[in-house]
LUMDRENVEX-556568 format. One record per residue (C-alpha): x, y, z; residue in three letters. Coordinates in steps of 0.25 Angstrom, whole numbers, plus 2048, in hexadecimal, padded with zeros to 3 digits. Layout:
<recs>
XYZALA
...
</recs>
This chain:
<recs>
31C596DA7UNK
31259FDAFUNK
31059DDBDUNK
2FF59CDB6UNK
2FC595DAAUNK
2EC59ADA7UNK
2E358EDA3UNK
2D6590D9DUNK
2CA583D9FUNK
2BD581DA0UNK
2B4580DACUNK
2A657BDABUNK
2A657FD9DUNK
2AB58FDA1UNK
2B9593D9DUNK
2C3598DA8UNK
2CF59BDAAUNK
2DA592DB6UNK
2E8595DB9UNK
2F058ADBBUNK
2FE58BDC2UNK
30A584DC0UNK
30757ADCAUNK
2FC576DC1UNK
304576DB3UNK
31156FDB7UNK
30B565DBCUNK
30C559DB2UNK
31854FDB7UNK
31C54EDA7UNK
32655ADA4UNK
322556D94UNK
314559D96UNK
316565D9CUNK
31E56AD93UNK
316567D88UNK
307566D8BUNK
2FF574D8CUNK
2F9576D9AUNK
2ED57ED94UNK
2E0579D8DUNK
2D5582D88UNK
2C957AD89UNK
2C0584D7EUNK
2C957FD72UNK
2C0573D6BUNK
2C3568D68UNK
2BA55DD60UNK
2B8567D55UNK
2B3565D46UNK
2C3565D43UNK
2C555BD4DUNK
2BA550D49UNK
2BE553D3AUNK
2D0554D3AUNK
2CF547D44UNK
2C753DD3FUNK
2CC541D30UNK
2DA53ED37UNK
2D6533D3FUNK
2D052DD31UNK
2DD530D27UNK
2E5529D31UNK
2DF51CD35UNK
2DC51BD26UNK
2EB51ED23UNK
2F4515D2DUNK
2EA509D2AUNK
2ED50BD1DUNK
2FB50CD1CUNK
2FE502D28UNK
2F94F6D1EUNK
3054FBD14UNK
3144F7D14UNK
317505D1AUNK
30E508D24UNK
30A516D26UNK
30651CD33UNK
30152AD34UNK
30252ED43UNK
2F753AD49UNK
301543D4AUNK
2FE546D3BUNK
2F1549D3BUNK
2F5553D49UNK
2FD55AD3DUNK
2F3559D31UNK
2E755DD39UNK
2ED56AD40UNK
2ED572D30UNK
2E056BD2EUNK
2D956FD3AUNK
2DD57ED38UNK
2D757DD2BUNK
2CA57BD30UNK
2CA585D39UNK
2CE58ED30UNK
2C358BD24UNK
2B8583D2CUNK
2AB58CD30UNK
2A958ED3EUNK
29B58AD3DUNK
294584D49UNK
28A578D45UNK
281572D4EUNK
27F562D4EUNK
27055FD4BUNK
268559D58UNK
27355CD61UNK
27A568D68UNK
289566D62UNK
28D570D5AUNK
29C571D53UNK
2A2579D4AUNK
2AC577D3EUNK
2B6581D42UNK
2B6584D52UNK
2C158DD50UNK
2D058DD4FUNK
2D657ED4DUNK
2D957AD5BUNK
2E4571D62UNK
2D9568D6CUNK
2D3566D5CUNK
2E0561D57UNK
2E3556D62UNK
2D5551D5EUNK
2D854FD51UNK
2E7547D55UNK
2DF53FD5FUNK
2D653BD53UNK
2E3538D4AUNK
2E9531D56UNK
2DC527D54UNK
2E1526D43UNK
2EF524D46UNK
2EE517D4FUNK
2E850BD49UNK
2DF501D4DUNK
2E84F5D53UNK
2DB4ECD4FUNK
2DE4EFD40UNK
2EA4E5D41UNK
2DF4DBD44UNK
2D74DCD38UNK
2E54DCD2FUNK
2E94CFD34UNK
2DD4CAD33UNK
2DB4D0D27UNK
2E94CDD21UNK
2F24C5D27UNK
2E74B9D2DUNK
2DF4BAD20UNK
2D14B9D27UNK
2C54C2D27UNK
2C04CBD34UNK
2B24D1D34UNK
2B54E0D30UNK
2AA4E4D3DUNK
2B24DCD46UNK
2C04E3D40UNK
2B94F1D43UNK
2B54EFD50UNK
2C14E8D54UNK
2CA4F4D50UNK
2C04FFD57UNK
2C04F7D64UNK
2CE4F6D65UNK
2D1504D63UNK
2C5508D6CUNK
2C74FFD79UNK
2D3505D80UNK
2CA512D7FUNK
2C450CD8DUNK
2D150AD93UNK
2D6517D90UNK
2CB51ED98UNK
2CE513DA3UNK
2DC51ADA6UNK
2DD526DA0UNK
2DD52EDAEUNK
2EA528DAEUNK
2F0529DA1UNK
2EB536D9EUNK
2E753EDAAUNK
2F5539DB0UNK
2FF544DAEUNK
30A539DAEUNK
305532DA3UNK
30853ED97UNK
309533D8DUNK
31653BD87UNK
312539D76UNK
305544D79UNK
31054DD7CUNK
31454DD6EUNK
30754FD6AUNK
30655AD74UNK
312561D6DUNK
30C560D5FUNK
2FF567D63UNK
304572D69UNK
310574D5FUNK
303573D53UNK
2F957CD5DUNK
300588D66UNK
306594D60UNK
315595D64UNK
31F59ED63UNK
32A59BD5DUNK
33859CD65UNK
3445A6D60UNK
34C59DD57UNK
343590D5AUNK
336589D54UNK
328588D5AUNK
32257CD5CUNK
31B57DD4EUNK
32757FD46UNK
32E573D4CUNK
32356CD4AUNK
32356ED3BUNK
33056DD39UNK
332560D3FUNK
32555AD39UNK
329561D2AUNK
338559D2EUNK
33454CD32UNK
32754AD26UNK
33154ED1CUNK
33D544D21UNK
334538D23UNK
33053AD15UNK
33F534D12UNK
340527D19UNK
332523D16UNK
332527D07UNK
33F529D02UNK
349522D0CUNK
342518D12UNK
34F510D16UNK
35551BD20UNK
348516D2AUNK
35450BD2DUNK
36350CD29UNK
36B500D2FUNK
37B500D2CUNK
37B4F2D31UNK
3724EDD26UNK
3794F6D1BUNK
3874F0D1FUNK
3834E2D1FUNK
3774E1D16UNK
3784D4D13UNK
3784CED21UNK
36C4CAD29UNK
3734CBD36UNK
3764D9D33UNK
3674DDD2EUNK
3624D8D3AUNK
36C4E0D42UNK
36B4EDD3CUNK
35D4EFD36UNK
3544F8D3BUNK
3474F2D35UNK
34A4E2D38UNK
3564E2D42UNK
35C4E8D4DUNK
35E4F5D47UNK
36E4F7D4BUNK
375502D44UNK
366506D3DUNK
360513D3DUNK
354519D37UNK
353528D32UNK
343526D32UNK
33D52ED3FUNK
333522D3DUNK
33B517D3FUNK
34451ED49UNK
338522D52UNK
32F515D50UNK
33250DD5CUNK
32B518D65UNK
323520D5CUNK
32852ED61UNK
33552ED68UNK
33253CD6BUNK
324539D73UNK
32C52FD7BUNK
333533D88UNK
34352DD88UNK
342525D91UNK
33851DD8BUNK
34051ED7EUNK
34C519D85UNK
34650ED8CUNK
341508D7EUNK
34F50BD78UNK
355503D83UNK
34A4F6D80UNK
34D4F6D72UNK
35B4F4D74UNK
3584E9D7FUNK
3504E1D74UNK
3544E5D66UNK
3634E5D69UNK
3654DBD76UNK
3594D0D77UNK
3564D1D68UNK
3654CFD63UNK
3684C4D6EUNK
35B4BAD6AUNK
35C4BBD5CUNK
36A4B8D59UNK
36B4AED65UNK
3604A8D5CUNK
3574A6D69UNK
34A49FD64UNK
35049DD58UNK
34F4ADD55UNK
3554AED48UNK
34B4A5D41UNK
3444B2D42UNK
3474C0D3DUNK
34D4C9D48UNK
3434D4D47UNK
3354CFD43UNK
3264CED46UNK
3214C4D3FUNK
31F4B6D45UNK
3264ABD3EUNK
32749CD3FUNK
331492D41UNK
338495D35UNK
33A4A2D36UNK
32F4A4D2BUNK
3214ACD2CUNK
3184A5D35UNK
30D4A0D2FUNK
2FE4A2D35UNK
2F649CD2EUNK
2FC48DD2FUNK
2F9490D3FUNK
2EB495D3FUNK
2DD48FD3DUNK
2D7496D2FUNK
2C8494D36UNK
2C9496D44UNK
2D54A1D42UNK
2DE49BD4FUNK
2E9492D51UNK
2EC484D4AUNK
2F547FD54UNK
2F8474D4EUNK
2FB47CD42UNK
305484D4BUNK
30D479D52UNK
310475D44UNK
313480D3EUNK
31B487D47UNK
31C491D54UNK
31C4A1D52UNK
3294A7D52UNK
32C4B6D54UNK
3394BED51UNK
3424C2D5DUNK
33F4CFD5EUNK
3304CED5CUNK
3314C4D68UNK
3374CED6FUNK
32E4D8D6CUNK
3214CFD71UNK
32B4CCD7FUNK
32E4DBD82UNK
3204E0D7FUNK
31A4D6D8BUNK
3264DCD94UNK
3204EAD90UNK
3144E8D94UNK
3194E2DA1UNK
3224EDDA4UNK
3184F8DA1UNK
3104F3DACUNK
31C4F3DB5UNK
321501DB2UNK
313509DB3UNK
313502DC1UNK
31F504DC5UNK
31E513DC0UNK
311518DBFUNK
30950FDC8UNK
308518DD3UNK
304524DCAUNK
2FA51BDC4UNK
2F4518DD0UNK
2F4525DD6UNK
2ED52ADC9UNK
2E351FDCBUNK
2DF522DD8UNK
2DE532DD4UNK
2D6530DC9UNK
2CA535DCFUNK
2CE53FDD8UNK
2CE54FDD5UNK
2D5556DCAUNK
2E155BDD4UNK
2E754FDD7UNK
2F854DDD1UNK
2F4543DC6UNK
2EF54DDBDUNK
2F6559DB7UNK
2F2565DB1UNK
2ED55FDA2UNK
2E5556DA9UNK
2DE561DB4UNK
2DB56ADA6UNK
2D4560DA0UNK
2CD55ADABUNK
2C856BDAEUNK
2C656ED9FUNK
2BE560D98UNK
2B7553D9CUNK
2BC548D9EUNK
2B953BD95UNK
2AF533D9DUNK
2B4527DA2UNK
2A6520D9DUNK
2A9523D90UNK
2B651AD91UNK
2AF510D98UNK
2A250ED8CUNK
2AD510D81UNK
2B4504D87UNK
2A84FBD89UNK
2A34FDD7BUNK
2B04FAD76UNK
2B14EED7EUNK
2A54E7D7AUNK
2A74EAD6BUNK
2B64E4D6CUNK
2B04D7D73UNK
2A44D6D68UNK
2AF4D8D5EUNK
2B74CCD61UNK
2AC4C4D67UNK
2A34C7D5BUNK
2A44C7D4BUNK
2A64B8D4CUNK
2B34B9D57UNK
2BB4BCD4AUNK
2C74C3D54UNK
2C84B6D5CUNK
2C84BED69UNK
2BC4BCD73UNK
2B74C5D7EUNK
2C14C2D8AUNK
2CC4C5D7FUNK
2C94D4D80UNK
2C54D7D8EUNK
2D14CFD90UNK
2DB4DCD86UNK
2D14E5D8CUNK
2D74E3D9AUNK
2E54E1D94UNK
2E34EED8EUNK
2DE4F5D9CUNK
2EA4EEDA3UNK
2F64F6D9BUNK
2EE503D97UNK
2F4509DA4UNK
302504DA5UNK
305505D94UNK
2FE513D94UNK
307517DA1UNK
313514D97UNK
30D51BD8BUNK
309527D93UNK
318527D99UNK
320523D90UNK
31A523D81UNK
31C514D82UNK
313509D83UNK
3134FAD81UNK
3064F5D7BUNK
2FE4E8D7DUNK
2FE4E0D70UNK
3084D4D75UNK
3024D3D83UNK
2F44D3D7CUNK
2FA4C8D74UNK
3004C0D7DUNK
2F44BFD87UNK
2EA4BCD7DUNK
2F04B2D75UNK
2F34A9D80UNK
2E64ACD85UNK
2DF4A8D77UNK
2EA4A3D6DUNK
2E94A0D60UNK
2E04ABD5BUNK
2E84B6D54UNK
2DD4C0D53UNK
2D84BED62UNK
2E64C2D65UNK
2E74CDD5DUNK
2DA4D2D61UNK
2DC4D1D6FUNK
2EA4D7D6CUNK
2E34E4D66UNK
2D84E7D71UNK
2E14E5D7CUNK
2EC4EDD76UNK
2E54F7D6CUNK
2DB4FAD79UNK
2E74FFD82UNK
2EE504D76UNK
2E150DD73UNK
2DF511D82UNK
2EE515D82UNK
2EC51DD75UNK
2E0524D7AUNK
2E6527D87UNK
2F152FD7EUNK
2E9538D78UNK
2E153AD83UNK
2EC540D89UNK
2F1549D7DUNK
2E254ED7EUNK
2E5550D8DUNK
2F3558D89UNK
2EB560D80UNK
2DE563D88UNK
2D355BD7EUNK
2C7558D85UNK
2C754AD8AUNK
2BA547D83UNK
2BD54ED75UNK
2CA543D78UNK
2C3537D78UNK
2B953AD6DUNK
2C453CD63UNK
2CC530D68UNK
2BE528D67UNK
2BA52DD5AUNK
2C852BD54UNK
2C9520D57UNK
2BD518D53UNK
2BE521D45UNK
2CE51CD44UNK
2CC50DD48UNK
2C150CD3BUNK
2C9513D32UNK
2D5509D35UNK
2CB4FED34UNK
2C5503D29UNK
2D2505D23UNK
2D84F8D25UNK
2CC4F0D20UNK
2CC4F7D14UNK
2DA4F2D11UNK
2DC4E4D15UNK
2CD4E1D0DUNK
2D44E9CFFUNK
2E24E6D00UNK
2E44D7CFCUNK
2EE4D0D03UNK
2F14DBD0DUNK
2FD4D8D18UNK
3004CBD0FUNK
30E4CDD0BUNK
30E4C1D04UNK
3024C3CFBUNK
3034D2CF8UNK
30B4D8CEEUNK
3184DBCF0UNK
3174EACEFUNK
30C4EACF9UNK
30B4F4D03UNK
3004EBD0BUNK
3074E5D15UNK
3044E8D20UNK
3104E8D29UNK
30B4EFD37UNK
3004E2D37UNK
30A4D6D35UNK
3104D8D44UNK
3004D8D49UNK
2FF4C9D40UNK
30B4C5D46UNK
3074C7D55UNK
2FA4BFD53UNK
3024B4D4EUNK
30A4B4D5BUNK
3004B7D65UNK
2F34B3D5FUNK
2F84A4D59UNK
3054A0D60UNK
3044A5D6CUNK
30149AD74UNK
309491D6BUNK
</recs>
């Protein structure tokens, strides 16, 4: 490297030009951003274009529509943004090179845009992923309306469904802006899955030579992506099966024992492998976004619980464990069957019969998803634990830097070029989104004839659950690529708090869970925008806009299907060659059966 590397930014809206010295450039503490984020901007290049507006919201639309669709449907379909990063880079050359450059005006005011600013542009292209990130991940609300819907046969005002699954994907919005000096500004917190992102872009974007007898990035790039779509076409249309070969279970095929040994969809998974890059990634998403160590402590917890605890309390029969199915999520009662719901629960004040209950029977879960449910509170617990143990100085260095000048050893040299060449997001903007949000979430539970059980105490009680682990949880995320989420805790608390209401538990659930989970989401792409030099506020526009656009097309989406397809989710009325049945919600059912029913009893 040169002993200067020439930046150009803007200075009251003039161009110059800065030299910044090494100093300067090395000075992020992540070696894996260094050697993979660019350390130059060139704040001329626009951004919200025509293209933009147009290639996100078609992508953030075509998304939502499609993985609502599909996740209704035996095998679920779940297309990920990095899709629409591929589809839209083609597209968005083409309308470069065929759109007229024509300037209009808007009438009645002084904005003016044109179709075609010029050449398709990087900044433009993280727009438009930011806006299929928004389509990619669904409303956690929508498993709301489906249970309702589908599995407690009962009827929800469809204005009170809406605004349920727009506030819940709109509140952690406020706690983003609450901390995102520190997860974002923060060098330390490089949140390790943008860097993948990071890579993509500039493999798609920069002219590269090629080495002597090597690849450039593009060429890698196509030749792994050409690779891997052609091979997933085998296990998932022609061989299904090789997603989990087990010797065990084809040796002994007739012995339980042996099926719960060695299958890798209902057992322990011993001498099973799968030659699906789906299946073999699943438990972390991308292996390859995550640092090892990370990897390697989740390797060493599965072996603790699938292959020590699990093993040990099943076939010691420990709380009778063997009634139950090894591997399950289903709750069941006393004789091992399906539990059934409705002989507990009031048909017209839709809470708990307890006198139904004690003469039915108690909940029961499987081993494994009791140990699941136990870990999950030890996660939460230990995250806290860890992030002060290791980062609470930093944290509280950070903090009390947060208003003093640019210079000080918190911030690196991505966050001193975006602080020199764009405006930061006012903090008031956080602070009204929040508080219309707020009051539309308590008018939705408090309003519409309380139909989601939950009154006004219940949600400033998740929203200050939410506040309490953004920072710790998004610490973890931003280190590690790994966080726990709050959907037990939510749980727990809230139904011993107000038991025997299924849906004030599962609402309470989402806007404490959801609000976080949101925050953490938008804190993520705020700092792939901060890797890639996109004006702050062009950033929170998409993210805004996307995601209001997404959450009503999932809606709308869902709606449409659980008032058309009769019986959907039912496996015991539908056809038997019906694609209907809705596997990803069953588990959501499940857990408001546990926590929202019995779990005080």
């Amino acid at each position: 490297m040169s002993l200067l590397t020439s930046h150009t930014f803007e200075v009251n809206g003039n161009l110059s030009s800065k030299k910044i010295t090494d100093e300067e450039v090395n000075d992020s503490p992540i070696e894996e951003v260094r050697l993979t984020v660019p350390i130059t901007d060139d704040p001329t290049i626009p951004c919200l274009t025509f293209r933009t507006w147009v290639l996100g919201l078609l992508s953030c639309v075509l998304l939502s529509f499609v993985n609502q669709f599909f996740t209704y449907r035996t095998n679920p379909l779940s297309i990920s943004s990095v899709c629409a990063q591929i589809v839209t880079l083609p597209l968005g050359k083409l309308m470069a090179a065929t759109l007229p450059s024509k300037v209009f005006r808007v009438p009645l005011t002084n904005w003016s845009f044109s179709l075609n600013p010029g050449p398709f542009n990087l900044k433009e292209h993280v727009l438009i992923t930011i806006f299929a990130n928004a389509g990619a991940g669904g409303p956690y609300a929508v498993n709301i309306i489906t249970i309702v819907k589908a599995f407690y046969r009962r009827g929800i005002n469809v204005f009170a469904a809406m605004l349920l699954a727009q506030t819940t994907q709109l509140l952690g919005y406020g706690w983003a802006g609450l901390f995102r000096k520190f997860l974002v500004d923060s060098p330390y917190m490089w949140w390790p899955g943008n860097l993948v992102q990071v890579s993509l872009f500039r493999a798609l974007h920069e002219d590269e030579k090629r080495p002597k007898g090597g690849l450039s990035r593009m060429q890698f790039f196509l030749m792994v992506f050409i690779s891997s779509f052609a091979y997933y076409i085998i296990p998932n249309y022609f061989f299904p099966s090789i997603s989990a070969l087990s010797f065990v279970c084809w040796i002994w095929k007739d012995s339980v024992t042996a099926q719960q040994i060695g299958s890798g969809l209902k057992g322990l998974g011993i001498g099973s492998f799968g030659l699906d890059w789906a299946t073999v990634a699943s438990f972390l998403g991308s292996p390859l976004a995550t640092p090892a160590f990370s990897i390697f402590n989740t390797l060493v917890g599965f072996i603790l619980t699938v292959y020590v605890l699990l093993p040990i309390t099943y076939w010691t029969n420990a709380y009778n464990a063997k009634r139950f199915p090894l591997i399950s999520a289903d709750v069941f009662d006393s004789e091992g069957k399906r539990y059934n719901i409705t002989r507990i629960l009031d048909s017209k004040t839709f809470s708990i019969d307890y006198g139904a209950y004690n003469s039915y029977s108690k909940i029961n879960l499987s081993a494994f998803f009791t140990y699941s449910y136990g870990l999950s509170f030890a996660t939460l617990m230990a995250s806290i634990t860890h992030v002060i143990l290791f980062y609470g100085k930093n944290t509280w260095q950070s903090w009390r830097n947060v208003d003093k000048s640019a210079s000080n050893k918190f911030e690196d040299v991505h966050t001193r070029l975006m602080k020199r060449n764009y405006k930061a997001v006012p903090q008031w903007w956080f602070v009204v989104l929040l508080i219309i949000v707020l009051g539309l979430s308590i008018y939705t539970c408090e309003g519409f004839g309380k139909q989601l059980q939950l009154p006004y105490w219940g949600i400033l009680l998740a929203c200050a659950m939410a506040i309490l682990f953004v920072l710790p949880v998004g610490v973890l995320a931003a280190t590690t690529n790994q966080g726990p989420g709050l959907n037990v805790i939510t749980e727990l608390v809230i139904g011993y708090l107000y038991p025997g209401k299924p849906l004030a538990n599962v609402t309470f659930k989402t806007y404490g869970y959801i609000s976080m989970n949101q925050a953490l989401t938008f804190l993520l792409d705020f700092k792939l925008g901060h890797y890639m030099k996109i004006p702050p506020r062009s950033m929170f526009l998409v993210q805004l806009v996307g995601t209001v656009v997404a959450s009503t097309v999932y809606f709308a989406t869902a709606w449409w299907l659980l008032t058309s397809i009769e019986n959907i989710c039912n496996l015991d009325l539908l056809p038997a060659d019906s694609p209907w049945t809705c596997p990803g919600d069953d588990v959501f059912y499940n857990a408001s059966i546990i926590w929202g029913v019995g779990c005080l009893v």
